[in-house]
C-alpha positions as CSV (number, residue, x, y, z in Angstrom):
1,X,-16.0,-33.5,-49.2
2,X,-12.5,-34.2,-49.9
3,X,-12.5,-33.3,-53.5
4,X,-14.3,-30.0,-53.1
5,X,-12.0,-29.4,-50.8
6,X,-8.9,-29.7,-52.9
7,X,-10.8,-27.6,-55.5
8,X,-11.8,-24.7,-53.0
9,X,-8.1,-24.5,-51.8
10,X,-6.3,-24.9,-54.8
11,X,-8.6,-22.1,-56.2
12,X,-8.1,-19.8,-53.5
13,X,-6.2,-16.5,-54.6
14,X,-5.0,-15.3,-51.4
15,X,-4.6,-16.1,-47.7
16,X,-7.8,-14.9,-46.9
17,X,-9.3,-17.2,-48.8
18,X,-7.5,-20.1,-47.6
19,X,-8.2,-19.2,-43.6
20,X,-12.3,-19.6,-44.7
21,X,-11.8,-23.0,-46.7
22,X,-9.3,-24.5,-43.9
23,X,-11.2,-23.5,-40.9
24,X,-13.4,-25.9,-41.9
25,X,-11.3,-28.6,-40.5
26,X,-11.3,-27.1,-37.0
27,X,-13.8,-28.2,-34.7
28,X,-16.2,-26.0,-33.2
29,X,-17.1,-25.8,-29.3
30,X,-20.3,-25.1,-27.2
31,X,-20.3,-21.7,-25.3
32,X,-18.2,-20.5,-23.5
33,X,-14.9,-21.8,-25.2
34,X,-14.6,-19.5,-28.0
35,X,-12.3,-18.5,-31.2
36,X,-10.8,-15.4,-32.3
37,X,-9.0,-14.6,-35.4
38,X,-6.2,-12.2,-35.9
39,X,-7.0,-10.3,-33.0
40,X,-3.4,-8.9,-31.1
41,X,-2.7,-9.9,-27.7
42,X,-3.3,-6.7,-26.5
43,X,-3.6,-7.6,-22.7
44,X,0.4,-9.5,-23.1
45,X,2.8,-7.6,-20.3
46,X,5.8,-5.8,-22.1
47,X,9.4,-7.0,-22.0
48,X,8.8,-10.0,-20.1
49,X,12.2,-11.5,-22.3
50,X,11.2,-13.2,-25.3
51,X,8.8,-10.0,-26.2
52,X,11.7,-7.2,-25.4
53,X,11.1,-4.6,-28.4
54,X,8.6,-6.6,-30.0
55,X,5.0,-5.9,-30.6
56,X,2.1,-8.0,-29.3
57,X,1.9,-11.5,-30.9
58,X,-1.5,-11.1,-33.2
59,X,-1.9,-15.1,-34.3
60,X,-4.6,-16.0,-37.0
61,X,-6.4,-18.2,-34.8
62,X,-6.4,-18.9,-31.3
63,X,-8.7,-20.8,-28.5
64,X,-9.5,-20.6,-25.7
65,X,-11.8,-20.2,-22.4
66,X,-13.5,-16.9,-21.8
67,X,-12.6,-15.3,-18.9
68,X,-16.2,-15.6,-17.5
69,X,-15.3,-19.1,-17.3
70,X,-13.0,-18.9,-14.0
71,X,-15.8,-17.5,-12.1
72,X,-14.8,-16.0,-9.3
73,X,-11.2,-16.5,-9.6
74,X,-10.0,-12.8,-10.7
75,X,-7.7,-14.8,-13.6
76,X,-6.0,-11.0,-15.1
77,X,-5.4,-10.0,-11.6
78,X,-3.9,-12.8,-10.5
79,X,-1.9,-13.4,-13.2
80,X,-0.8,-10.0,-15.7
81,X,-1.5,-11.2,-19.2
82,X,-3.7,-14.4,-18.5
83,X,-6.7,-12.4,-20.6
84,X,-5.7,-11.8,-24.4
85,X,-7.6,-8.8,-24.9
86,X,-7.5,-5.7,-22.6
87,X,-11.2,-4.4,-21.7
88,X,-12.9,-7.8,-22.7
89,X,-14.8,-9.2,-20.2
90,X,-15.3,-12.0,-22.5
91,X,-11.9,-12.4,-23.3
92,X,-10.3,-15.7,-24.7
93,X,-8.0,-16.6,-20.8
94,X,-5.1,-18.8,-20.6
95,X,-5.2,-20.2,-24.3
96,X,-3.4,-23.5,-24.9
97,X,-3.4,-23.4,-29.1
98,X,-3.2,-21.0,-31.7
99,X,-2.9,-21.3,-35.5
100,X,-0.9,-19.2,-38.9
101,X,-1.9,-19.6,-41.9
102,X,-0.1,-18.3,-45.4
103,X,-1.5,-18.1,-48.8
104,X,-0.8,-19.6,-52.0
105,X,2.4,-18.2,-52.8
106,X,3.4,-17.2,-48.3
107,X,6.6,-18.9,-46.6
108,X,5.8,-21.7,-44.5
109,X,9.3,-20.9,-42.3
110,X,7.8,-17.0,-41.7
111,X,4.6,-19.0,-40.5
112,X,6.8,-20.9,-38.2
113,X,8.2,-18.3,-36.8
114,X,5.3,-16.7,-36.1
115,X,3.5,-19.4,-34.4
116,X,6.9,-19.5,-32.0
117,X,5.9,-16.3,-31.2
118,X,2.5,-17.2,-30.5
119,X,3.7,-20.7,-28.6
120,X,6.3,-18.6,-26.4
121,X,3.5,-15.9,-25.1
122,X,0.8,-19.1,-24.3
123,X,3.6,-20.9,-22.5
124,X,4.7,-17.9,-20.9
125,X,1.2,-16.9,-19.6
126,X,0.9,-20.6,-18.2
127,X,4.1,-20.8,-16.4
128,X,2.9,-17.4,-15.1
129,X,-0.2,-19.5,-14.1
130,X,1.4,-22.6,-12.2
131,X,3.4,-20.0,-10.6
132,X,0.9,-18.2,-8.7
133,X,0.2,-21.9,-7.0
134,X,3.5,-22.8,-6.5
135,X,3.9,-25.1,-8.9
136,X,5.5,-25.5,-13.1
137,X,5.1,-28.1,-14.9
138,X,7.7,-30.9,-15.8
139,X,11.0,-30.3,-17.4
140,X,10.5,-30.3,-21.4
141,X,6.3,-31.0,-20.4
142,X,4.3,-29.3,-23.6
143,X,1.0,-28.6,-22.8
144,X,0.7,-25.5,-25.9
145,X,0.2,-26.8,-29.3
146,X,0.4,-24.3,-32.8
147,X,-0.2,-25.1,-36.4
148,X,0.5,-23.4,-39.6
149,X,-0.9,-24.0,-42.6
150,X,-1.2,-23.1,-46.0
151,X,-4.6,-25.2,-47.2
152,X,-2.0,-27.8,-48.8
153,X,0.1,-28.6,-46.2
154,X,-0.5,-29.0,-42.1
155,X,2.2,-28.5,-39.4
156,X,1.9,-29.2,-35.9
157,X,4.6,-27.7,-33.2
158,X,4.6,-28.0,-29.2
159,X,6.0,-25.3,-27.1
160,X,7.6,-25.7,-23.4
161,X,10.0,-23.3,-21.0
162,X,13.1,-24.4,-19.5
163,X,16.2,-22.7,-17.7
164,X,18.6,-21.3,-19.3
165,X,22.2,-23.4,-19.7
166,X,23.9,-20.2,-19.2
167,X,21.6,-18.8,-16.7
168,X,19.1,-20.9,-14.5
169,X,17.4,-17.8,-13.6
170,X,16.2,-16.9,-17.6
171,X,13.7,-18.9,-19.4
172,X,14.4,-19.9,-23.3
173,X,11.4,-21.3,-24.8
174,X,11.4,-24.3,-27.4
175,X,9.1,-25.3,-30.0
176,X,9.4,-28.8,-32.0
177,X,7.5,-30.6,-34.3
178,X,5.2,-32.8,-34.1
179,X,3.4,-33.8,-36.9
180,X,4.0,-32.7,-41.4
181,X,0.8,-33.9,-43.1
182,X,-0.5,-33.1,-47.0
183,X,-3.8,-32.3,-47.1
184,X,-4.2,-32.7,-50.5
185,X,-2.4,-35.5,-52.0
186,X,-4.8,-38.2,-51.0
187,X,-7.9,-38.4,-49.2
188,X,-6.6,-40.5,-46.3
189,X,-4.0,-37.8,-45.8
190,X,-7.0,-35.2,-45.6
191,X,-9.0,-37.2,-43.2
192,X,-5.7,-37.9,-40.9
193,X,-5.0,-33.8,-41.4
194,X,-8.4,-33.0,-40.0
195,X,-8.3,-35.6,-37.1
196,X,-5.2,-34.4,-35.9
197,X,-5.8,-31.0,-35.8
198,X,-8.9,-31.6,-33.8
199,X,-7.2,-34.0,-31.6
200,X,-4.7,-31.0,-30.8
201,X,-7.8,-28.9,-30.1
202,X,-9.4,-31.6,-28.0
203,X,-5.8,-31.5,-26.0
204,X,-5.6,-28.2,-25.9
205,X,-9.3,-28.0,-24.4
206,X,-9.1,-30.3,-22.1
207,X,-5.0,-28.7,-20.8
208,X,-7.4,-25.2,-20.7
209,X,-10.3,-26.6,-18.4
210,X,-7.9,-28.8,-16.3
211,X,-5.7,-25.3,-15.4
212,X,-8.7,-23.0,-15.1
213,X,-10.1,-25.7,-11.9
214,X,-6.4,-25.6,-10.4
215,X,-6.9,-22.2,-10.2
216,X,-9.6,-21.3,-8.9
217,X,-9.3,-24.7,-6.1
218,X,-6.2,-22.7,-5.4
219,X,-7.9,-19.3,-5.1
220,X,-10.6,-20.6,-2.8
221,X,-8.7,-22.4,-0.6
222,X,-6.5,-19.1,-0.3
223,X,-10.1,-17.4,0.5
224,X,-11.0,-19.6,2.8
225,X,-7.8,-19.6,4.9
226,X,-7.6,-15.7,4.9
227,X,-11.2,-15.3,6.3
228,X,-12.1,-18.3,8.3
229,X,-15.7,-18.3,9.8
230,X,-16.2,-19.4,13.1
231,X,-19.0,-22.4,13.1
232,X,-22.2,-22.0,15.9
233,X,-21.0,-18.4,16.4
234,X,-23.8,-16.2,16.0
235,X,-23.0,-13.0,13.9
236,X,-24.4,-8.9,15.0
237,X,-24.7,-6.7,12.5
238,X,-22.1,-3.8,11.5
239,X,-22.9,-0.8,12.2
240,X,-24.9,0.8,9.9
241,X,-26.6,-2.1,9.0
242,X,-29.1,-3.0,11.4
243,X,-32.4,-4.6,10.2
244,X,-35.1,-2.1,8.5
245,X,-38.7,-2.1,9.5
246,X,-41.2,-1.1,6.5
247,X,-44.5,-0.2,7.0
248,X,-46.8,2.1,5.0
249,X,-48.2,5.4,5.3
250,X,-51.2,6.9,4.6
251,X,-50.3,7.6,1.0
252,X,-49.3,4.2,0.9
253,X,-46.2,5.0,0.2
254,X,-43.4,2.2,2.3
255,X,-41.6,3.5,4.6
256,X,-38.2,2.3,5.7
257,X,-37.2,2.3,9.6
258,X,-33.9,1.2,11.1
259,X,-34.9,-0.6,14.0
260,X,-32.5,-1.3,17.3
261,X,-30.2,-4.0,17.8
262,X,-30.1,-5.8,20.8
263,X,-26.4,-5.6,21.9
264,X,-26.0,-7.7,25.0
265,X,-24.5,-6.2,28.1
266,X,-20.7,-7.0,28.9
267,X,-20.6,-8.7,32.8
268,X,-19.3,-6.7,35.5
269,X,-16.0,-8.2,36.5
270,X,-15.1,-9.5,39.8
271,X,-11.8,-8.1,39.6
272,X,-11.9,-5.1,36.8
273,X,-11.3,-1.4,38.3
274,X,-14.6,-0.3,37.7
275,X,-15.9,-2.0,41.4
276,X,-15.9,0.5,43.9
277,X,-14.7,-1.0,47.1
278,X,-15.6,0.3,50.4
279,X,-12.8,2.0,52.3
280,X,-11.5,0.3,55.5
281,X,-11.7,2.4,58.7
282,X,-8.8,3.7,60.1
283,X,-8.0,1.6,63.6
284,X,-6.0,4.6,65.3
285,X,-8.7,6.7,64.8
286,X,-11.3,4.9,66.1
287,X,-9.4,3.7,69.3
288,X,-8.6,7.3,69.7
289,X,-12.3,8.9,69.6
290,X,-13.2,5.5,72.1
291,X,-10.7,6.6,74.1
292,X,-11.6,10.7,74.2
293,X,-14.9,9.8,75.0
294,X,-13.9,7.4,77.7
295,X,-11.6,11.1,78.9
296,X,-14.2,13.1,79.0
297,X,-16.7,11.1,80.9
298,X,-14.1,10.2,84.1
299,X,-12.8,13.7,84.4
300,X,-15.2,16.9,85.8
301,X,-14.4,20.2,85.9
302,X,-14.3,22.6,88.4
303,X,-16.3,26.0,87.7
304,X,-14.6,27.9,90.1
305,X,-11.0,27.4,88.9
306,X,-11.2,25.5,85.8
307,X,-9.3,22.5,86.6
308,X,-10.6,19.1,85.9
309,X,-11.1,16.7,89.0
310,X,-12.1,13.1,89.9
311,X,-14.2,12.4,92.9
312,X,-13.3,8.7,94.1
313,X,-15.3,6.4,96.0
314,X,-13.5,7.0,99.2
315,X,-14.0,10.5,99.2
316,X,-10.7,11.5,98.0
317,X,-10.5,14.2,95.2
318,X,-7.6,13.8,92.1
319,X,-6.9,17.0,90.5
320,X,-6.0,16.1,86.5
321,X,-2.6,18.4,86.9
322,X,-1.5,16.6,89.8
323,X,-2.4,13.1,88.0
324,X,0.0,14.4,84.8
325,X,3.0,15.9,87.2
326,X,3.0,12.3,88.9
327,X,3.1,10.3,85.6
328,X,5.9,13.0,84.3
């Protein structure tokens, strides 16, 4: 393995070439967790500060969840630029590693440079990420790896964010080395290559899976405090959407009813404005109609001259004129 190896890269005439032979060093994934190579981050927000002017990072390689894999945690809405690839439902989300290679005669320090490129954009979309929950990871804390390679020799580089010495409100974003192996020279040095550049994927997998479950705890416990369901309450349909009735036809064809909900009937309150209370009587008036009453039956009148008259007991007569001139 190792010798054809060395014969298949040092034979390779261009960087094409090299990306097939070295690729066999990476590891490959169930479904799910996918790879994509030189494909342009086409999803990346604009001018977010380390991309001002520049055009979408487009790394060799890169890994990563696919965005089916949050469920349903809406990753791209939630965080611009989480998905790599605009219109991809099956887009590589939230990648921790990505990869340059160079051919035979390429410069290793352009291939760094790009892969800082590539680093900056992963942590970028990450802090972007933690963000959204409230939370960053630890000063100088590296959870994106790159590597560039040439088929000969492997570099590794981690990538973190931190503030600014001059300004504590701008990112810069740092990449360092990590590991410089030959793939090549001996065969321990080729097997040591290859296990560390599956170790980084095996890191980068597990950073990947650990943010994606963050999220979407996060987003459901978000959910769940926004619309909170009230336990043993029982629910009545919307309107619109009561329950259908089918039954068939003569032409046994199925016919669709809506059928009538029940909708219970609010009580009457004891004290709402709707109860009709009964009027109360008026007291004057009653004691006056008792008393007219009372008038008419003690006084007569007199058919002759018009005047009304009480007979006593005694015989005497009162006339109801002389009665009011006495009282006046």
């Amino acid at each position: 393995m190792y010798n054809d190896y060395v014969d298949r890269v040092e034979g390779a005439g261009n960087e094409a070439t090299v990306v097939v032979h070295t690729s066999e060093l990476l590891k490959k994934y169930p479904m799910g967790y996918r790879q994509a190579y030189n494909q342009a981050f086409t999803n990346l927000p604009g001018d977010v500060g380390f991309n001002n002017g520049l055009s979408a990072p487009q790394p060799d390689f890169v890994e990563g969840l696919e965005a089916e894999e949050y469920r349903l945690f809406p990753a791209d809405d939630c965080v611009p630029g989480a998905a790599l690839y605009k219109d991809d439902p099956r887009s590589i989300t939230l990648p921790q590693i990505a990869g340059e290679w160079k051919g035979p005669a390429g410069d290793m320090r352009e291939a760094r440079m790009q892969s800082a490129y590539d680093g900056a954009a992963m942590v970028h979309a990450r802090t972007q990420a933690l963000a959204y929950m409230g939370k960053s990871d630890p000063p100088s804390h590296a959870s994106i790896t790159t590597f560039t390679t040439d088929g000969t020799n492997l570099y590794q580089y981690a990538h973190y964010a931190a503030p600014s010495d001059k300004d504590p409100d701008t990112l810069e974003y740092h990449q360092f080395p990590i590991s410089s192996i030959n793939l090549t020279g001996t065969h321990q040095g080729h097997k040591d290559g290859r296990r560390s550049l599956r170790n980084a994927q095996d890191y980068a997998k597990t950073q990947s899976e650990e943010l994606r479950d963050q999220l979407r705890e996060y987003w459901e416990q978000q959910r769940d405090s926004l619309h909170p369901i009230a336990e043993g309450m029982p629910t009545l349909p919307a309107p619109g959407t009561e329950p259908l009735h089918a039954y068939k036809n003569e032409d046994d064809y199925e016919v669709v009813e809506p059928q009538p909900v029940y909708q219970p009937t609010p009580p009457t309150s004891t004290h709402g404005s709707a109860q009709k209370r009964k009027a109360p009587s008026s007291q004057g008036s009653s004691s006056g109609s008792s008393h007219h009453s009372k008038y008419k039956s003690y006084w007569k009148k007199d058919a002759m001259s018009g005047r009304y008259y009480h007979k006593h007991s005694d015989g005497t007569v009162s006339w109801l004129d002389d009665e009011e001139d006495e009282r006046a």
